[in-house]
C-alpha positions as CSV (number, residue, x, y, z in Angstrom):
1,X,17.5,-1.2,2.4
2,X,14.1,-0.8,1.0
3,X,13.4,1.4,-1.6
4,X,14.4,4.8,0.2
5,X,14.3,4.4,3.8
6,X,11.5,2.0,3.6
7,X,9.5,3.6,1.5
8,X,8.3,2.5,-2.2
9,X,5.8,3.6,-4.7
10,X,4.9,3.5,-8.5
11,X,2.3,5.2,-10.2
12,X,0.1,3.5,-12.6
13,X,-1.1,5.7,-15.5
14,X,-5.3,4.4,-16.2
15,X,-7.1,4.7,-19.4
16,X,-9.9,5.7,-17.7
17,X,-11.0,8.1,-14.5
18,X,-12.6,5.9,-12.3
19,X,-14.0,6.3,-9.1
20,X,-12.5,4.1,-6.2
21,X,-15.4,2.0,-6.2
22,X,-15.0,1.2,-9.6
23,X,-11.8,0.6,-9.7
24,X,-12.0,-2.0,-7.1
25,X,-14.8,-3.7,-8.9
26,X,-12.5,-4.0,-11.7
27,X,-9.3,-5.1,-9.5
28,X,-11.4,-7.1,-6.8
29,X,-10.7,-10.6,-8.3
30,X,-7.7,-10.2,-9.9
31,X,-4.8,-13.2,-8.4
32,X,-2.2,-10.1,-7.0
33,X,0.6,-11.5,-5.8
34,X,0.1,-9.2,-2.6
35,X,-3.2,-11.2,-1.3
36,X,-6.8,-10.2,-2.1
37,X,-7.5,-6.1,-2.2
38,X,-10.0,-5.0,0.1
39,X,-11.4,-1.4,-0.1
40,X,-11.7,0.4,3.3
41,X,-11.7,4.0,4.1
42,X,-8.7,5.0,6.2
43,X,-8.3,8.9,7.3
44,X,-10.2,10.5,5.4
45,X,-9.2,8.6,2.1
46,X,-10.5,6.0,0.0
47,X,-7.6,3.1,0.2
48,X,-7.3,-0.6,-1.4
49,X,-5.6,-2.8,0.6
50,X,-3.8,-6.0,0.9
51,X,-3.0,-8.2,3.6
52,X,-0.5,-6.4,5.8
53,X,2.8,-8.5,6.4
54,X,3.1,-7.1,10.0
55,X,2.0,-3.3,11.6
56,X,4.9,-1.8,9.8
57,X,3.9,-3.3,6.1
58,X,1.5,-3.4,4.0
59,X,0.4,-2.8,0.0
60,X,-2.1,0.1,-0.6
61,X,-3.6,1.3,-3.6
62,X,-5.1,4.9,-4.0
63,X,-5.9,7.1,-6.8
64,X,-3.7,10.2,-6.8
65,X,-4.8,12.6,-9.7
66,X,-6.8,12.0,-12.8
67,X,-6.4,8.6,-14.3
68,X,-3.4,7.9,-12.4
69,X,-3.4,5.3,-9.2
70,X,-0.3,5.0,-7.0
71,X,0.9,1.6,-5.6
72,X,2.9,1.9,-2.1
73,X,4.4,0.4,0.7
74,X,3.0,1.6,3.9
75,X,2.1,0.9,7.5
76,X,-1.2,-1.5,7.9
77,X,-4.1,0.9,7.6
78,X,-6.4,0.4,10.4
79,X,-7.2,2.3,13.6
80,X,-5.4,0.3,16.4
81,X,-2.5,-0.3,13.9
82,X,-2.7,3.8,13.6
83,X,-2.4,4.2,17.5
84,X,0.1,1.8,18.4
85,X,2.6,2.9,15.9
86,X,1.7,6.7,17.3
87,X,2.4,5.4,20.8
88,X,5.6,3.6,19.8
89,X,7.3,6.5,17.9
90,X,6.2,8.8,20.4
91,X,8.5,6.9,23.1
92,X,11.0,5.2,21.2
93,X,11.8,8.0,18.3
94,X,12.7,7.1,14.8
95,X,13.9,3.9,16.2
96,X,10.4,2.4,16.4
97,X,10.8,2.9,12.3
98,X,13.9,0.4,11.8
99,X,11.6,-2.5,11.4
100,X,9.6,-0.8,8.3
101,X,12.6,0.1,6.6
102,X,15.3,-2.8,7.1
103,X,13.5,-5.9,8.3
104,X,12.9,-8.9,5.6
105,X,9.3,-8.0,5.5
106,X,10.3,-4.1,4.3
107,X,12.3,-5.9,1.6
108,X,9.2,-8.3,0.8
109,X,6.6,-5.3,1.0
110,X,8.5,-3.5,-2.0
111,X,8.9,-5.9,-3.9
112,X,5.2,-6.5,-3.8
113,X,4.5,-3.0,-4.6
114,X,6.8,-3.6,-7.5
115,X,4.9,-6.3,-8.7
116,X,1.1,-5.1,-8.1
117,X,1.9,-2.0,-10.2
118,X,2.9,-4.2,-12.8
119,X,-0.3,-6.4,-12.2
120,X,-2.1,-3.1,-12.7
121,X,-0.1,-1.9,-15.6
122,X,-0.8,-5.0,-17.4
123,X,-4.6,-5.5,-17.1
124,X,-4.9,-2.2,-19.8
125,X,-7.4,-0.6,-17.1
């Protein structure tokens, strides 16, 4: 299983209190194992991205309190992504979840979170 039930994050504790803009700057061109971070703006929230793995898997970044970012392992952050998975757990239940928290990609998608956090941790931001 995947972290717990599928899910996985890690908190990474900043010198600094950036914005997300400049933290992304910083980050942009780093070589993360995860792909190349792209900042979007995804309900409501400022987000960094990574290439998602498949609808059910991706790594995002986000700040969550004063100079601390979390690292997680969530479902790919764009609008039709959004509605499709809606639509699918809305007929199929909590079985439309199994794929996001057994599959090889779950397993692959935490252990990418694992290792951008530790990316992060290590560039002393």
């Amino acid at each position: 299983m995947a972290g717990f039930f599928g899910k996985k994050t890690v908190r990474v504790k900043v010198q600094k209190d950036y914005t997300p803009e400049e933290f992304y700057e910083i980050i942009k061109d780093h070589p993360f194992a995860a792909g190349k971070p792209e900042k979007i703006r995804y309900m409501m929230t400022d987000r960094i991205v990574f290439p998602a793995l498949d609808k059910k898997n991706q790594v995002q970044i986000g700040k969550t309190g004063v100079k601390t970012w979390s690292v997680w392992k969530d479902e790919e952050a764009s609008g039709s992504s959004f509605a499709a998975n809606m639509v699918l757990f809305h007929f199929l239940g909590w079985i439309a979840n199994i794929p996001a928290m057994f599959g090889e990609n779950a397993k692959k998608c935490v252990a990418l979170v694992e290792e951008t956090a530790k990316d992060l941790e290590g560039m002393n931001l």
